[in-house]
FIDREN-866282 format. One record per atom (N, C-alpha, C, O, CB): residue in three letters; x, y, z; atom name. Coordinates in pm, whole numbers. Glycine has a CB too. Layout:
! residues N
<'ALA', <X, Y, Z>, 'CA'>;
...
This chain:
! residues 75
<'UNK', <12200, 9564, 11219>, 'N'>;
<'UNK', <12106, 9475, 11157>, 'CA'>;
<'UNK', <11982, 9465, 11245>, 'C'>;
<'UNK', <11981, 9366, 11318>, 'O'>;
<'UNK', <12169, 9337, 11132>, 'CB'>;
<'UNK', <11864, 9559, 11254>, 'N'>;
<'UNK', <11788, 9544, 11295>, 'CA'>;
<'UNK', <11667, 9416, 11274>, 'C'>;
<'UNK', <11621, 9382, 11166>, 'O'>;
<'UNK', <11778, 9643, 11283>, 'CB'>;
<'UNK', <11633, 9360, 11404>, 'N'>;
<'UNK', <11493, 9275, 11373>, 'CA'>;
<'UNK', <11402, 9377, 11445>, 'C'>;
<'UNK', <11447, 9451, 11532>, 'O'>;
<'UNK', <11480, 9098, 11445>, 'CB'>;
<'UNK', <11294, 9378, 11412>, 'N'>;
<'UNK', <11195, 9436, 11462>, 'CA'>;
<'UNK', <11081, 9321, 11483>, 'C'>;
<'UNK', <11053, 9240, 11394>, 'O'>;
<'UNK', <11160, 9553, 11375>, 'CB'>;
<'UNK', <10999, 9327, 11651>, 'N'>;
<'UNK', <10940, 9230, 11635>, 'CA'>;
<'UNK', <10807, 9287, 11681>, 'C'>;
<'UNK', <10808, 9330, 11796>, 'O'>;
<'UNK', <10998, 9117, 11696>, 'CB'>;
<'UNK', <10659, 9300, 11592>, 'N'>;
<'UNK', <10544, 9353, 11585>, 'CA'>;
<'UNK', <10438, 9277, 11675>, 'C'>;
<'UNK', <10379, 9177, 11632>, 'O'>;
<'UNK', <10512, 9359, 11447>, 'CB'>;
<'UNK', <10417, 9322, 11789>, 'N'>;
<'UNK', <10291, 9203, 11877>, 'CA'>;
<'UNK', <10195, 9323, 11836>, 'C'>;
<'UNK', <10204, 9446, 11827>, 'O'>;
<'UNK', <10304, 9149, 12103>, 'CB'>;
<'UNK', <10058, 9182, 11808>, 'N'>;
<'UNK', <9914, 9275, 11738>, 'CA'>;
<'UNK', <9817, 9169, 11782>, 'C'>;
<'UNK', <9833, 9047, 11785>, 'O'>;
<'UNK', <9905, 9308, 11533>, 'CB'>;
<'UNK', <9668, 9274, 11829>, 'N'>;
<'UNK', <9562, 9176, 11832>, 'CA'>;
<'UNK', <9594, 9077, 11720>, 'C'>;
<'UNK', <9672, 9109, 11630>, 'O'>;
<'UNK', <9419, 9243, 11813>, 'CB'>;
<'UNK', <9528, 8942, 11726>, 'N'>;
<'UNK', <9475, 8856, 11663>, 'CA'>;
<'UNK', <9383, 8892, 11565>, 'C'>;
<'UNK', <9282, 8951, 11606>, 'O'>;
<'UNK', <9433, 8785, 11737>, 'CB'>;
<'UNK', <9395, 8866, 11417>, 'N'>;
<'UNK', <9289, 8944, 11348>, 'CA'>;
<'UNK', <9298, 9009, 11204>, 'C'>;
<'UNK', <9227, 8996, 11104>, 'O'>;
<'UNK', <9263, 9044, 11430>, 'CB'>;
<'UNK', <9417, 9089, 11230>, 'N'>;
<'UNK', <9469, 9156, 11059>, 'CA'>;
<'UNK', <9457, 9027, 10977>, 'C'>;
<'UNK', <9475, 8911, 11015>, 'O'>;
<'UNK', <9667, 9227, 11041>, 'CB'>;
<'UNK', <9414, 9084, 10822>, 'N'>;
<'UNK', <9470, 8993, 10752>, 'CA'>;
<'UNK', <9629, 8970, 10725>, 'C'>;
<'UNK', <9725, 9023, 10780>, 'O'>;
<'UNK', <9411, 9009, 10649>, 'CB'>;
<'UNK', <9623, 8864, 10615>, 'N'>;
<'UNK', <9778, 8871, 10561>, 'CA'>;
<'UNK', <9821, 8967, 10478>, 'C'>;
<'UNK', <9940, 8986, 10453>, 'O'>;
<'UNK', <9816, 8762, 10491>, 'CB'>;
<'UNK', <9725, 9034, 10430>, 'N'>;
<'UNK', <9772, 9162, 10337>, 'CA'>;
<'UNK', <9826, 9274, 10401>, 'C'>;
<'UNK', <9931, 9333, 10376>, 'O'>;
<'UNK', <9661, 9220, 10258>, 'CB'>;
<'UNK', <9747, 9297, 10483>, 'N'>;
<'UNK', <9759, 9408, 10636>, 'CA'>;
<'UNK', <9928, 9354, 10700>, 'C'>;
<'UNK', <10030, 9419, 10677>, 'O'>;
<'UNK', <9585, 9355, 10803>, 'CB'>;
<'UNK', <9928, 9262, 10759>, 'N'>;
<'UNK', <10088, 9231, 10804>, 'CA'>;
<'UNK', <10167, 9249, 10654>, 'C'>;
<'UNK', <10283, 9288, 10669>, 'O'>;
<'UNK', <10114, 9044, 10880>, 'CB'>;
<'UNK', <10136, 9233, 10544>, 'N'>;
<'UNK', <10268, 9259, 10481>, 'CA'>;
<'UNK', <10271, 9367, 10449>, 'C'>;
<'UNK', <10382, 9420, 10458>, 'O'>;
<'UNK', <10306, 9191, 10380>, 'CB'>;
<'UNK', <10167, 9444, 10402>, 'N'>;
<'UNK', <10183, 9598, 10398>, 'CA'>;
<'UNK', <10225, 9656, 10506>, 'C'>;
<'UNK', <10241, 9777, 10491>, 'O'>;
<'UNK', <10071, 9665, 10369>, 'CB'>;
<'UNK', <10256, 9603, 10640>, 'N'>;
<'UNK', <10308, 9657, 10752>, 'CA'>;
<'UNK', <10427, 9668, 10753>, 'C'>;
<'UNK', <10485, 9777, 10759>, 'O'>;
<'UNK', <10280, 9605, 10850>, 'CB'>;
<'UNK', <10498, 9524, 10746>, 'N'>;
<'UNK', <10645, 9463, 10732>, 'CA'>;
<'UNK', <10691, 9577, 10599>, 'C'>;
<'UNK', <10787, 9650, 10620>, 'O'>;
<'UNK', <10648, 9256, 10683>, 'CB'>;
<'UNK', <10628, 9586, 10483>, 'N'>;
<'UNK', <10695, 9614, 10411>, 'CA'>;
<'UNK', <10759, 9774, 10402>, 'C'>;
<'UNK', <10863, 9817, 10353>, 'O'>;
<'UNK', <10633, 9566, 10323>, 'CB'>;
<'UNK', <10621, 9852, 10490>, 'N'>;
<'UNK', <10662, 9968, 10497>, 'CA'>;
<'UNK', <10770, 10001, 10636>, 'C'>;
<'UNK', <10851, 10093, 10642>, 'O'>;
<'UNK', <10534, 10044, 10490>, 'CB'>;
<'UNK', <10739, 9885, 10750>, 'N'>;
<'UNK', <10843, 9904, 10829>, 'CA'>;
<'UNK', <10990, 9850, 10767>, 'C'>;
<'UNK', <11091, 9881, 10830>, 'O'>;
<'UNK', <10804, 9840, 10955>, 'CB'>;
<'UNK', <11003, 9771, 10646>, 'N'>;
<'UNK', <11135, 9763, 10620>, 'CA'>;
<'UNK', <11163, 9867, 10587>, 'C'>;
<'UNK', <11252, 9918, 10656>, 'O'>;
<'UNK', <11178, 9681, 10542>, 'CB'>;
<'UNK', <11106, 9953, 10470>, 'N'>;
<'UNK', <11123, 10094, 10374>, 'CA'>;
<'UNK', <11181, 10206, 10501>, 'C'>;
<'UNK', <11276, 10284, 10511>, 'O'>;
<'UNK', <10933, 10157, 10287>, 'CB'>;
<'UNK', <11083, 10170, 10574>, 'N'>;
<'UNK', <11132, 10316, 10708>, 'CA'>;
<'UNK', <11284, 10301, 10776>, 'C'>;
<'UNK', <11359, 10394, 10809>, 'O'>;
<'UNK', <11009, 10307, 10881>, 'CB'>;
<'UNK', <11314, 10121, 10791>, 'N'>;
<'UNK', <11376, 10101, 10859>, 'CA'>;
<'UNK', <11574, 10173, 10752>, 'C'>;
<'UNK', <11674, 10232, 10792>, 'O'>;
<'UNK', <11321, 9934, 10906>, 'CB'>;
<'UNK', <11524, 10115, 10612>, 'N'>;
<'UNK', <11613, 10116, 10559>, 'CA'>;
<'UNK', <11660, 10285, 10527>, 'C'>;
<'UNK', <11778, 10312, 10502>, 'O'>;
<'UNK', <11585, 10023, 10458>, 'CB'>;
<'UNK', <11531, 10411, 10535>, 'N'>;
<'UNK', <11577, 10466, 10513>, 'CA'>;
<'UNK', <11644, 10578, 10603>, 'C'>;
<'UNK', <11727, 10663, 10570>, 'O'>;
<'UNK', <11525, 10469, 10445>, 'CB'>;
<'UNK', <11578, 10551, 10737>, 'N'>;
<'UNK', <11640, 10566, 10872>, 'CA'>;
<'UNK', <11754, 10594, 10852>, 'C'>;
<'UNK', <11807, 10701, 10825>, 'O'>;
<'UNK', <11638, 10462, 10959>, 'CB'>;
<'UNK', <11834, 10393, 10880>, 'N'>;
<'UNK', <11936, 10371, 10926>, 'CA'>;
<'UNK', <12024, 10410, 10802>, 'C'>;
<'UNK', <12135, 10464, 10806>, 'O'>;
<'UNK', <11940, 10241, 10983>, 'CB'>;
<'UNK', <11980, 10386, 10735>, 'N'>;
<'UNK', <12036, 10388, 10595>, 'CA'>;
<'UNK', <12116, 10216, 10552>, 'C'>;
<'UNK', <12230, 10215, 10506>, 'O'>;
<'UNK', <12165, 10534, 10595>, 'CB'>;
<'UNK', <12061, 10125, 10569>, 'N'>;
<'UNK', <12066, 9976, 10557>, 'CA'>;
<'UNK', <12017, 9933, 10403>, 'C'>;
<'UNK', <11960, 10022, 10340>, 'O'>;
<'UNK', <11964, 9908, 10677>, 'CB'>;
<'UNK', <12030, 9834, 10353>, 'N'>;
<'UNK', <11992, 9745, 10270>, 'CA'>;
<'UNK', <11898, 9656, 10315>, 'C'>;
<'UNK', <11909, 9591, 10419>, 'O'>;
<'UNK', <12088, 9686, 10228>, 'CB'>;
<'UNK', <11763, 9651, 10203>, 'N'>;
<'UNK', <11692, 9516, 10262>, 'CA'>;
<'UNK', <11735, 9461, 10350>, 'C'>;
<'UNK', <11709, 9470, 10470>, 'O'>;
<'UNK', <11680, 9417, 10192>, 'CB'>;
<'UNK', <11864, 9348, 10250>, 'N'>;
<'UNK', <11899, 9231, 10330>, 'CA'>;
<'UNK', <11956, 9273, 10502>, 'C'>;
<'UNK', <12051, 9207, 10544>, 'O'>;
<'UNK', <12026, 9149, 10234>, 'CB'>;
<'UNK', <11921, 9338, 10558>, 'N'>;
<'UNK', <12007, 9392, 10662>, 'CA'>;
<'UNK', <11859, 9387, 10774>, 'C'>;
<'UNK', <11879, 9353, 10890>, 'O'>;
<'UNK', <12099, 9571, 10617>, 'CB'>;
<'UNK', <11750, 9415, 10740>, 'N'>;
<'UNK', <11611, 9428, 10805>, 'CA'>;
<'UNK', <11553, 9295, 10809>, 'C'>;
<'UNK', <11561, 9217, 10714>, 'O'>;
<'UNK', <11514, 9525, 10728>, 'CB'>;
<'UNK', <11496, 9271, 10917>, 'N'>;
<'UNK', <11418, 9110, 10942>, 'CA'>;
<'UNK', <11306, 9192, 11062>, 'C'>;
<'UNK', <11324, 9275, 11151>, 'O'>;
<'UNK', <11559, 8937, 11034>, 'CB'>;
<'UNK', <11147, 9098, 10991>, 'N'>;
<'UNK', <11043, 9225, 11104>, 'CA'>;
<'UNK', <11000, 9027, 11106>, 'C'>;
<'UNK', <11039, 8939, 11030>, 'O'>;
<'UNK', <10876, 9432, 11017>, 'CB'>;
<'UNK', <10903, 9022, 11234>, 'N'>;
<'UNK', <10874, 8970, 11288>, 'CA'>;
<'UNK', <10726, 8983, 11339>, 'C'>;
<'UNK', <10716, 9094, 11393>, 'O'>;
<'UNK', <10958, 8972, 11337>, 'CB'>;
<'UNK', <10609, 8917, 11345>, 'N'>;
<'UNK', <10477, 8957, 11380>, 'CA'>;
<'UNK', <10468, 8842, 11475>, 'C'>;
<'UNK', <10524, 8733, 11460>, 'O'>;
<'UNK', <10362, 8969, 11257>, 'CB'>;
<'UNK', <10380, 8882, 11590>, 'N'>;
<'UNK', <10339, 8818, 11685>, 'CA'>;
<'UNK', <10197, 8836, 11716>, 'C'>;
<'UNK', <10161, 8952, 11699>, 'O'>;
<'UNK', <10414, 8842, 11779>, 'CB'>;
<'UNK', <10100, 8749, 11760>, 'N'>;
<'UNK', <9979, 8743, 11717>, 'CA'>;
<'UNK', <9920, 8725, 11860>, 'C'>;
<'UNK', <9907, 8612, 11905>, 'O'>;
<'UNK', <9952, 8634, 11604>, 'CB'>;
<'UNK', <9889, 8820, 11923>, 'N'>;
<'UNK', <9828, 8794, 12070>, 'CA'>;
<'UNK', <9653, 8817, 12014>, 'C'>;
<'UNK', <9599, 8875, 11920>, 'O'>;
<'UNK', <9900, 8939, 12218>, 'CB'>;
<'UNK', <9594, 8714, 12160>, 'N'>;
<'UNK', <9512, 8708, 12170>, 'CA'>;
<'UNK', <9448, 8804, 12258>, 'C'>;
<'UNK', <9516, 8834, 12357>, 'O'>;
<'UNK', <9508, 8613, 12176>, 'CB'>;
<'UNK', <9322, 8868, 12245>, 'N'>;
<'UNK', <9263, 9022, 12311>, 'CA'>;
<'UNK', <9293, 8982, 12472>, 'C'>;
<'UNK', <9364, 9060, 12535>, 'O'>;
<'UNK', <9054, 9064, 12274>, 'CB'>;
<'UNK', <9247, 8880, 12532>, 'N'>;
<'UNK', <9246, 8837, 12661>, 'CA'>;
<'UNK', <9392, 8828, 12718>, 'C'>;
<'UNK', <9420, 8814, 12837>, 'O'>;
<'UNK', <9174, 8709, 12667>, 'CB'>;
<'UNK', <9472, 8836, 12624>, 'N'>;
<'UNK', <9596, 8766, 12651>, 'CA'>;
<'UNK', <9707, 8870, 12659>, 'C'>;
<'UNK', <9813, 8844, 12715>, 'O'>;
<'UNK', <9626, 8658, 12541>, 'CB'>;
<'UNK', <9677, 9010, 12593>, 'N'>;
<'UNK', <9718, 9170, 12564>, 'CA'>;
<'UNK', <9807, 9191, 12717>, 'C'>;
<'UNK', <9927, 9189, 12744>, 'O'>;
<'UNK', <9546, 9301, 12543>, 'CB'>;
<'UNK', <9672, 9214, 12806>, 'N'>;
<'UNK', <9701, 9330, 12926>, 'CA'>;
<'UNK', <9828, 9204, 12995>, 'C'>;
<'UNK', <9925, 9256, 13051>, 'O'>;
<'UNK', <9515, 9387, 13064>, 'CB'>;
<'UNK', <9824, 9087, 12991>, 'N'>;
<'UNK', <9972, 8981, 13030>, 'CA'>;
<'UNK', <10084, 8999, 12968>, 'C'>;
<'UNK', <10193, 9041, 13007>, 'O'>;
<'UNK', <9962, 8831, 13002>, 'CB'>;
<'UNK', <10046, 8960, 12862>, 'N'>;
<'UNK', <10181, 8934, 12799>, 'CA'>;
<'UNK', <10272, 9046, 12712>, 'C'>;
<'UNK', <10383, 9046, 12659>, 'O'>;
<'UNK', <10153, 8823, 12708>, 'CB'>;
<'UNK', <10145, 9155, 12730>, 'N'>;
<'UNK', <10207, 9269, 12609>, 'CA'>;
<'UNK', <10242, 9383, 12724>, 'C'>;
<'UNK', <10348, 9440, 12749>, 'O'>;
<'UNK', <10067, 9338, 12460>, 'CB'>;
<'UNK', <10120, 9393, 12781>, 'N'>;
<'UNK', <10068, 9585, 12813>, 'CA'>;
<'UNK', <10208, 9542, 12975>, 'C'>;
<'UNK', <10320, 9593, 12964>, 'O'>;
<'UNK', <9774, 9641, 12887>, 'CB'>;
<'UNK', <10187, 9479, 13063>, 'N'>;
<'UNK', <10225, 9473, 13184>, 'CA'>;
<'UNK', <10416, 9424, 13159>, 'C'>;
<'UNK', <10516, 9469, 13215>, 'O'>;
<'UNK', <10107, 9355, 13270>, 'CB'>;
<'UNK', <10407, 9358, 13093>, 'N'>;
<'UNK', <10574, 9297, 13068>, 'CA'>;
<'UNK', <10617, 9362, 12962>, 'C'>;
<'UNK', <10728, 9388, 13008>, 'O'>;
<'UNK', <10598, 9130, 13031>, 'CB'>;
<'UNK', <10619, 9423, 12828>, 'N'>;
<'UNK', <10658, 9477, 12761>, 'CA'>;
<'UNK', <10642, 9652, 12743>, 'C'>;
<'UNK', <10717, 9727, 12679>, 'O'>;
<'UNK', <10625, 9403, 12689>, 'CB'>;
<'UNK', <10529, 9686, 12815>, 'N'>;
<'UNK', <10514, 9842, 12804>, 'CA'>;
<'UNK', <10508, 9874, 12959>, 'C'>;
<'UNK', <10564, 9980, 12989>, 'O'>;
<'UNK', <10366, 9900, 12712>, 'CB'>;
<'UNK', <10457, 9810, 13052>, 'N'>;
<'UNK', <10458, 9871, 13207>, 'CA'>;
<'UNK', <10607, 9874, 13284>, 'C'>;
<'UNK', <10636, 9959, 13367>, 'O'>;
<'UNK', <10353, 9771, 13306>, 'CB'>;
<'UNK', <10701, 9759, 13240>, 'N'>;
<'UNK', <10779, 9676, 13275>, 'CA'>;
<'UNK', <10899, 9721, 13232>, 'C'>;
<'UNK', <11013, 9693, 13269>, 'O'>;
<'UNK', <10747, 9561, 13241>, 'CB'>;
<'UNK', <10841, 9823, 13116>, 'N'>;
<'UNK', <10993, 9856, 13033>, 'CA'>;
<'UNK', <11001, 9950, 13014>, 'C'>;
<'UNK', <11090, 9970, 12931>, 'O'>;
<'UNK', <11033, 9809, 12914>, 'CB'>;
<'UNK', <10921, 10097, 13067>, 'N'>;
<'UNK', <10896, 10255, 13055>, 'CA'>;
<'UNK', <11049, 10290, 12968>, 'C'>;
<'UNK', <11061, 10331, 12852>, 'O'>;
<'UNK', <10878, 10348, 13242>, 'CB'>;
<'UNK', <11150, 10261, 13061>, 'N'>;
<'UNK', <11306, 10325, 12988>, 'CA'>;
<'UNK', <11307, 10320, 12850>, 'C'>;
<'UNK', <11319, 10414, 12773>, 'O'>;
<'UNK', <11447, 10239, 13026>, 'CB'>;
<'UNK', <11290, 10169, 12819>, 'N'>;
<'UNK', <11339, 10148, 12668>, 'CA'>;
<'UNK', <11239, 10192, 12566>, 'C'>;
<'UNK', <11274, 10196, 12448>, 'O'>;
<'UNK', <11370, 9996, 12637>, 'CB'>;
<'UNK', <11083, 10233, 12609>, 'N'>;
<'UNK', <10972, 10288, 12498>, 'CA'>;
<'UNK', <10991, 10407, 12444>, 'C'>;
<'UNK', <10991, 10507, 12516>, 'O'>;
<'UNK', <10840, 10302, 12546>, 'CB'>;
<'UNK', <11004, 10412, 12346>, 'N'>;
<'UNK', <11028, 10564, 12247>, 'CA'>;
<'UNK', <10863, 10655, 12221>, 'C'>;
<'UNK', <10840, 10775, 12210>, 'O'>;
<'UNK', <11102, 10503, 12046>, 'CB'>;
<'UNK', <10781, 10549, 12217>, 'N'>;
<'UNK', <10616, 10595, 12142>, 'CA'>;
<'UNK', <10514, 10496, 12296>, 'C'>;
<'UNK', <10449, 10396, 12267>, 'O'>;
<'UNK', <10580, 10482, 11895>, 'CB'>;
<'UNK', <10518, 10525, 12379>, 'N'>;
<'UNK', <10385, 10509, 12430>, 'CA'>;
<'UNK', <10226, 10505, 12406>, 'C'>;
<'UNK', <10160, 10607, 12387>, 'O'>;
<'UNK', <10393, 10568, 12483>, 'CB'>;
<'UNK', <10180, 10393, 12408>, 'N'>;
<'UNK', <10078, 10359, 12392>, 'CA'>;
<'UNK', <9919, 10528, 12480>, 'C'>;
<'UNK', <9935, 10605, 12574>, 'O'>;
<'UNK', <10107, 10182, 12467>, 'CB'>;
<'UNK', <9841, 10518, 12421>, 'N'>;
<'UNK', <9802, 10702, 12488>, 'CA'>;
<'UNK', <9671, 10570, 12525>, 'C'>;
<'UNK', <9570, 10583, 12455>, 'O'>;
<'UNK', <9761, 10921, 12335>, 'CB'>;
<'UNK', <9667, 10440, 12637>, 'N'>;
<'UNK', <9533, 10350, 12682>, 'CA'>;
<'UNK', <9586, 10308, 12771>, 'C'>;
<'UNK', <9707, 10290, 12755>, 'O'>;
<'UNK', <9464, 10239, 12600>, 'CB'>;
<'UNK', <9540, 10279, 12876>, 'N'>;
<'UNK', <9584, 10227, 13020>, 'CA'>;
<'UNK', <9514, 10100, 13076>, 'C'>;
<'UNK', <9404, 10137, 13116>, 'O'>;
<'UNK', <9557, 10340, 13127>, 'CB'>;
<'UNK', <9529, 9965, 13096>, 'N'>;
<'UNK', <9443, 9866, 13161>, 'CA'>;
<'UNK', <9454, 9850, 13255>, 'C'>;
<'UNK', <9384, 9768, 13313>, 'O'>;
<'UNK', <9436, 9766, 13134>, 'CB'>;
């Protein structure tokens, strides 16, 4: 039962996050091979100043092992 949880500049609309969610459920389901009800996505809304803390240094510098898709920008 995957959650997937999406951190993004501050900014998309709401149409943009659900066309996101919706195609990451579609991918997720046809991946794993899951049911909807089995997928839960999650958006998190960082602020630009707030990126290279809380995202780039603790979640992508911090965690090389567990990244599948690396970011190709460096701060």
């Amino acid at each position: 039962m995957p959650h997937i949880i999406v951190k993004i500049i501050i900014g998309k609309s709401e149409q943009q996050k659900i066309r996101l969610v919706e195609a990451i459920t579609k991918d997720v389901m046809d991946v794993f091979n899951y049911g909807e009800e089995s997928v839960s996505v999650a958006i998190e809304e960082i602020k630009p100043e707030d990126w290279p803390e809380k995202v780039y240094r603790s979640d992508i510098m911090d965690n090389q092992k567990k990244l599948y898709k690396k970011p190709g920008y460096k701060l």
